[in-house]
C-alpha positions as CSV (number, residue, x, y, z in Angstrom):
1,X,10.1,-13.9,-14.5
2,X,10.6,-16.9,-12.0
3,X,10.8,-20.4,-12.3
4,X,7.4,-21.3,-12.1
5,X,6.0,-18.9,-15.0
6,X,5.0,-16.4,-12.7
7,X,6.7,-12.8,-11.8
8,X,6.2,-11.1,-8.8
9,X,5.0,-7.6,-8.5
10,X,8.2,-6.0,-8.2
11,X,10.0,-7.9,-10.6
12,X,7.2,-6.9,-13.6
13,X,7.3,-3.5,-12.1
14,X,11.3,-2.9,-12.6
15,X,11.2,-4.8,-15.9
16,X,8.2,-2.1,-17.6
17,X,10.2,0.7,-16.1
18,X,13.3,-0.4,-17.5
19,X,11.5,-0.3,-21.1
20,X,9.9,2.9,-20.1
21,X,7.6,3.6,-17.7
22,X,4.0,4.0,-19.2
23,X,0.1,4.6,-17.6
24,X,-0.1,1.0,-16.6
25,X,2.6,1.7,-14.1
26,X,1.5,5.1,-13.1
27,X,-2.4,4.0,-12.1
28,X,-0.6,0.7,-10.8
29,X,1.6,3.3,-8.5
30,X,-1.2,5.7,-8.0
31,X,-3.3,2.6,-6.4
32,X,-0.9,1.4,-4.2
33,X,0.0,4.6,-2.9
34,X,-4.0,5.5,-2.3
35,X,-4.3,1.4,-0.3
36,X,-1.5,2.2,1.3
37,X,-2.2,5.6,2.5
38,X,-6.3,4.2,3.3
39,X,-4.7,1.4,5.9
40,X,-2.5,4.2,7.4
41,X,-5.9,6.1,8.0
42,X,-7.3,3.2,9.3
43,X,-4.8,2.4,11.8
44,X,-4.3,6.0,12.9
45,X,-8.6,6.2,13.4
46,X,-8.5,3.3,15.4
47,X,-5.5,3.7,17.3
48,X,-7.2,7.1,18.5
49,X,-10.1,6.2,19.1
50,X,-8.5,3.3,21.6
51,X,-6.2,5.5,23.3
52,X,-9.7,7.9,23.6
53,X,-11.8,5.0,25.3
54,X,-8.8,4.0,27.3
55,X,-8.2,7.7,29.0
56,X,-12.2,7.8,29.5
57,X,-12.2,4.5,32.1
58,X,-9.1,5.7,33.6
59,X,-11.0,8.0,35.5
């Protein structure tokens, strides 16, 4: 915990999994993992769909 009361999200996370880790830190895990993995879709669909437009006005 910090000074002001609050923890941040990797601080609570290491102190459950040091008492054991348990199926609020596995969905919490399994979320992250499915945002994270959603933006890196995101970015890759719009960073081909740029480089698409960009070849078509090139010629």
């Amino acid at each position: 915990m910090t000074g002001n009361g609050f923890s941040t999200l990797s601080v609570e996370i290491y102190s459950r999994a040091r008492q054991g880790i348990n199926l609020e830190i596995n969905a919490l895990s399994t979320l992250m993992f499915i945002f994270v993995m959603v933006l890196v879709l995101i970015y890759y669909v719009i960073t081909n769909h740029k480089s698409h437009i960009g070849k078509g006005r090139a010629q």
